[in-house]
C-alpha positions, -999 to 999 in steps of 0.1 A, spaced: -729 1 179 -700 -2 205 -677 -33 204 -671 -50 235 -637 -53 241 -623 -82 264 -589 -90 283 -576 -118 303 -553 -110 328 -530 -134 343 -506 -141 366 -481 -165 388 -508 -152 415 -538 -127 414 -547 -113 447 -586 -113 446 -584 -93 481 -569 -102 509 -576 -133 523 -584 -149 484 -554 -158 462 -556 -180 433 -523 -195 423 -519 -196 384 -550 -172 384 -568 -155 358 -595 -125 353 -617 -122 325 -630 -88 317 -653 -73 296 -652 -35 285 -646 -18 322 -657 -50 342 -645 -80 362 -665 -111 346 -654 -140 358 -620 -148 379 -603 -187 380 -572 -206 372 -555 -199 339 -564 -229 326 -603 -225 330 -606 -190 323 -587 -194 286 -606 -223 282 -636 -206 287 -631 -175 268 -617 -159 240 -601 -122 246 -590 -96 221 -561 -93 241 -544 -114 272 -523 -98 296 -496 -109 320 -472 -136 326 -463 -160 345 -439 -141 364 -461 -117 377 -487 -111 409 -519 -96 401 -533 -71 427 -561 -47 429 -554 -16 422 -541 6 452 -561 31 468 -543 66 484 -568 74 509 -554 110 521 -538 138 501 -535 172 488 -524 163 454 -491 180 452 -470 168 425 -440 189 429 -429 180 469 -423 204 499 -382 199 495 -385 202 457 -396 231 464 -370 243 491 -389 239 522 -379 210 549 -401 195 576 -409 216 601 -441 208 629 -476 218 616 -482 248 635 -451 267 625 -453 247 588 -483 253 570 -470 296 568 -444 286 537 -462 300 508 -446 292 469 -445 310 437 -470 298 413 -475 268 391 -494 253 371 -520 234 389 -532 218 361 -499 201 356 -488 196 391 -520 174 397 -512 152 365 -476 151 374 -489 136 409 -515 117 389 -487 100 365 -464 95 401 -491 75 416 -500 53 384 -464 44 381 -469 34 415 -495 12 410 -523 36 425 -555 40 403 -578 59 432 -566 89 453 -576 114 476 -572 153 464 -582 177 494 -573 204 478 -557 236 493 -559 268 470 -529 287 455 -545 313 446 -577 323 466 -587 349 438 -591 321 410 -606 293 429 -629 282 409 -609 276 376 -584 262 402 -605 235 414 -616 229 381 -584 227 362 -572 199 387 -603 177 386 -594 176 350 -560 167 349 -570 137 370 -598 132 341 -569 134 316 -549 107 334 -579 80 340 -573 76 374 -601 79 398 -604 109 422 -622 116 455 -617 154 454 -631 182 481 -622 216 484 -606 222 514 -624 252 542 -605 268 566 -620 299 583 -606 300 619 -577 303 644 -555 309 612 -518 319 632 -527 303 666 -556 280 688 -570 313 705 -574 352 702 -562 356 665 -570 390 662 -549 398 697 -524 376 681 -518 402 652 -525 430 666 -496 422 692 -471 423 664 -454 452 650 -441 465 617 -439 446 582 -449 415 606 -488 428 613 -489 440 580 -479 408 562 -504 389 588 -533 410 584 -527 408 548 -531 368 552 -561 375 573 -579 394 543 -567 370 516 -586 340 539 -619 357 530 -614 351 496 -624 319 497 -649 319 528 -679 299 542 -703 313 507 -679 308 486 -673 273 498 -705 259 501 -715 272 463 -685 255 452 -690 224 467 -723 224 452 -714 233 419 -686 208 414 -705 181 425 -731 190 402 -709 191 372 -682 166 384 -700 139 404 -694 106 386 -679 69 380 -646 78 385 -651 114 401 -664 115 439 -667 150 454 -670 154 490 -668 177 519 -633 186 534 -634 213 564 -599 207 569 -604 201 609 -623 212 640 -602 238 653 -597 252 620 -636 254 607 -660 275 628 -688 252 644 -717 266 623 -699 259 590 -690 218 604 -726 216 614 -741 233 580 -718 208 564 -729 180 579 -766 185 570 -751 191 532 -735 159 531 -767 144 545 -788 154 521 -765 147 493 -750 120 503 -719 125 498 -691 118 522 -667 147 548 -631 138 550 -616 164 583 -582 163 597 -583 159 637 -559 153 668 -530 156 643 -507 173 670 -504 176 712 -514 213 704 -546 200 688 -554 177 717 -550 203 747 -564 231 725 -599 208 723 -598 206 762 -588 237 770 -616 256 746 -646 223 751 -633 205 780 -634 175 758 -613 161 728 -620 173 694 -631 139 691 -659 143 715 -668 180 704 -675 165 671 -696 140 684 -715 164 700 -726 182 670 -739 148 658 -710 154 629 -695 118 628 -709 88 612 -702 61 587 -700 87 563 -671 102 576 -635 96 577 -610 111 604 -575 115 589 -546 114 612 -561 105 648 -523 101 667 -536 119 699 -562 95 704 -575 88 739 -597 55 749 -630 74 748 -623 88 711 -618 55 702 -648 45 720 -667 68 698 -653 61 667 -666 26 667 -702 37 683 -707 58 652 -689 37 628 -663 64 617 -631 57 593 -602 70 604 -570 75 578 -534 69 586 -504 86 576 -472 67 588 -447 89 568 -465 123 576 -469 118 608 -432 110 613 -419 135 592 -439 164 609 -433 150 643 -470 142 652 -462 109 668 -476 77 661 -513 67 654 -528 41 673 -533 18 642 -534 -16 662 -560 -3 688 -581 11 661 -577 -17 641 -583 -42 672 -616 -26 678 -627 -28 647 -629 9 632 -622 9 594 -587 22 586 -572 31 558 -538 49 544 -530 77 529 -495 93 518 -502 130 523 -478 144 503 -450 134 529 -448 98 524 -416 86 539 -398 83 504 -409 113 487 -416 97 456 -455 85 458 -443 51 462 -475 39 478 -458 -1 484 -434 18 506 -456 36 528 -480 4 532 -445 -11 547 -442 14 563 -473 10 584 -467 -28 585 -433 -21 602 -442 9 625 -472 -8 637 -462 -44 649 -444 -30 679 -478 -24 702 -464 -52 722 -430 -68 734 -442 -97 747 -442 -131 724 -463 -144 703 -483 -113 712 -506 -103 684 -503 -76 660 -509 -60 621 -503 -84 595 -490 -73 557 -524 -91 547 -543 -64 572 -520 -39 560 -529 -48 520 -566 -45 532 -565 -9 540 -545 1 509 -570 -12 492 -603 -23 498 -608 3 529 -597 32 508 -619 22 481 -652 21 505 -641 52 523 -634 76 491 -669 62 479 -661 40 456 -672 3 474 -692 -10 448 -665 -3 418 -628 -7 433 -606 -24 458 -608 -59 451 -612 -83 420 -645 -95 426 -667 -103 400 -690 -68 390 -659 -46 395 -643 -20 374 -613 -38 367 -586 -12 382 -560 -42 382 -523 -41 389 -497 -63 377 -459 -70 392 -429 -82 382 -418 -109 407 -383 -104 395 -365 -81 412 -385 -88 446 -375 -127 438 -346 -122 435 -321 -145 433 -346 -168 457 -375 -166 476 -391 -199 494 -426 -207 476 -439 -212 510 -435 -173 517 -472 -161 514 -475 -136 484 -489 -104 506 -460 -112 529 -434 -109 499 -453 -76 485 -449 -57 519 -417 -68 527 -400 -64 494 -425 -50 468 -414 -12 450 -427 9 426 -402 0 406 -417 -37 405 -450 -24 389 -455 -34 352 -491 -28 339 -521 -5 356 -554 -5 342 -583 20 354 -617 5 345 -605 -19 320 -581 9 302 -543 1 305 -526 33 314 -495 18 317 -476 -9 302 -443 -24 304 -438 8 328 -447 33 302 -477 57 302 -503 47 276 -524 85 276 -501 104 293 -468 122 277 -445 118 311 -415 140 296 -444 162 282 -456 166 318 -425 177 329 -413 204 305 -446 220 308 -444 219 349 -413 233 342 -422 261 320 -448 271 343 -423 280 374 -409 314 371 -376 315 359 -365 337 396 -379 311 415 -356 312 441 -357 348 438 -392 351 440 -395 320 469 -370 340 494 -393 372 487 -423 354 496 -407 340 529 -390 369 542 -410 374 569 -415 337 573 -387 333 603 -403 360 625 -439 348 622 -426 315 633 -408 329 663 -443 342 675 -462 310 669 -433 293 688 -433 315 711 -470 317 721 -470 280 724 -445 279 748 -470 278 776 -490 250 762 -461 228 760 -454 230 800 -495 225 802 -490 194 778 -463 179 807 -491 179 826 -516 161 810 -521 125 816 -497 100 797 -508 64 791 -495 56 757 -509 32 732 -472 24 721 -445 15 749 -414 28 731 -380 21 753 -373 45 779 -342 64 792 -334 40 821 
């Protein structure tokens, strides 16, 4: 017979969500659950654990939730490649790794951070070995403990450019149209049958407590419409949940007009393809009608306040999404603005970015608190896992964090400063002590409990080829010229774009 095992967990404050604090608090739990939650005083008084947990100089939180990724451990300038803007980016291609290990290196990144759910929209390496691919990282997050929301990602259209794509390439000459039509071929690999088996299988085999598998066409311009509308009956019937990139970039937004005479936004809705099952990651190029529709068909949207800067997308319209009530969360994808999956840092962040929608005083605006909300509770509902995560409530899995107030103290800090206030101004992932995943501490005193960190790295290591540079400058030869093209077929658009109307949702200062 299995012994139940029981904690209390304690703190200077524990942050049952974000508008309940309990000063002095305490959480009892019982093998993977929340039981009861109080002062520190009642809940010892009440119970007697095989093992208490905290101190009185630390904040209790729930655990955070990255709402959008791709998973990479090993980062774009790790591996030699800058920012550069999305159309003209996403050609880089890398020497292989192990993807096993880069998904637990990311896993073991975003633990230490204090994140125990994340987002993996996974992009393949290696179109040949998908399946074993997929696999392998669903169970290096298995390995680690920490929950996953994990779709394969589709992407079977417009592939170099918005348009012709087969007049694209055949307009090119030499190693050029050989090296895209090569590109073109190795696409199939991984096409429209292949993807919807794959989604079917994984969720068959994968599909539990701590493992959510869901649809990810990676966005409208980039899926053809009878694959988003096949999907959407698949994630009917199975209820599982579509995550889709949209309106990332100005390309995006004129490309949806000039091919629908709508936004993406509105093409979607016209397939009857949004819902409250599905969450729109990115949406800076946003107009009023998009928004309008968001909040009819009670559609999440995901922010990215580091990605979005970093690839020059511009800013999303957090405070008028937020405002109007549409469920927003954040998500890091893989270009957080410190390049270190510290999640605290990307919530501020969004708290900064987003408090400038007005000049005037007194005007109102995101609050940390709101801020907390959707790094928390909102991810946990959108990546399907509401009833388990997100908050401390009683019935939860206990995915609970616990800071040092030490270093963000430091050497005073008013005890009228409200708690959330002090995390997103001054909280790091350097402050986080102790993570536990359903009742299982993964990390204590900093320190991985299941996971060999040095282990993870030697072997991430070994599996890079030993001429990686070599092999990475071979691989990207041909990178400079293909990007000329792209540029250079876009160059039209951009003096479209001048045209279009501009009513911005941020007033940023102007030249005069």
């Amino acid at each position: 017979m299995k012994t139940m095992k029981s904690k209390i967990i304690y703190g200077k404050y524990v942050v049952i969500d974000s508008e309940t604090i309990l000063h002095s608090g305490a959480l009892y739990i019982e093998d993977d659950k929340i039981v009861d939650t109080g002062s520190y005083a009642d809940i010892t008084k009440k119970y007697k654990a095989d093992e208490i947990i905290g101190s009185s100089d630390m904040m209790v939180i729930p655990g955070l939730v990255n709402a959008h990724s791709h998973g990479k451990g090993i980062t774009d300038i790790q591996f030699g490649q800058t920012d550069d803007t999305l159309e003209t980016w996403k050609f880089r291609s890398y020497p292989g790794v192990s993807q096993y290990y880069d998904a637990l290196w990311n896993a073991v990144l975003l633990l230490s951070s204090g994140v125990t759910t994340t987002m993996h929209h996974h992009d393949l390496a290696d179109a040949s070995n998908y399946y074993s691919e997929f696999t392998d990282v669903i169970k290096a997050y298995k390995d680690s403990g920490e929950r996953v929301n994990f779709a394969p990602t589709l992407s079977n259209k417009n592939q170099f450019i918005y348009g012709d794509n087969d007049a694209f390439v055949n307009s090119l000459e030499g190693d050029l149209k050989t090296h895209c039509q090569s590109m073109q071929k190795n696409m199939k690999k991984f096409g429209s049958r292949e993807y919807f088996e794959t989604v079917d299988r994984l969720y068959k085999e994968y599909y539990s407590d701590k493992v959510k598998i869901f649809h990810g066409p990676v966005s409208p311009q980039w899926v053809r419409e009878e694959d988003l509308k096949e999907i959407r009956k698949d994630a009917t019937d199975k209820g599982v949940k579509i995550h889709i990139h949209i309106l990332q970039t100005q390309l995006q937004r004129l490309y949806g007009i000039k091919e629908y005479g709508s936004s993406l936004m509105e093409y979607l809705y016209n397939l009857n393809f949004l819902g409250s099952d599905v969450t729109c990651g990115h949406c800076v190029w946003l107009n009023e009608r998009d928004i309008d529709l968001l909040v009819e068909t009670n559609t999440s949207v995901t922010n990215h306040p580091g990605c979005n800067l970093r690839v020059r997308n511009g800013i999303t319209p957090l405070y008028e999404l937020f405002s109007r009530g549409v469920q927003v969360a954040i998500g890091m994808d893989d270009k957080e603005i410190s390049d270190d999956k510290d999640y605290l840092e990307e919530l501020r962040l969004a708290s900064k970015l987003h408090r400038i929608n007005s000049y005037e005083l007194d005007s109102k605006h995101i609050l940390p608190k709101d801020i907390f909300k959707m790094g928390t509770e909102n991810g946990a509902s959108m990546l399907g896992f509401a009833d388990s995560a997100g908050t401390l409530d009683i019935g939860k899995q206990a995915d609970v964090v616990l800071l040092d107030l030490h270093r963000m103290s430091e050497p005073f800090c008013s005890a009228d400063v409200n708690i959330l206030d002090l995390l997103l101004y001054r909280g790091r992932s350097v402050d986080v002590d102790t993570v536990l995943v359903g009742g299982e501490v993964l990390l204590k005193n900093r320190e991985l409990t299941k996971i060999d960190r040095q282990e993870v790295v030697r072997k991430l290591r070994e599996s890079l080829p030993d001429n990686y540079e070599e092999e990475y400058r071979k691989r990207n030869a041909i990178y400079p010229s293909l990007r000329e093209k792209v540029a250079e077929h876009y160059t039209q658009w951009y003096e479209e774009i001048d045209t279009l109307e501009k009513k911005p949702f941020y007033h940023m200062n102007n030249k005069k």
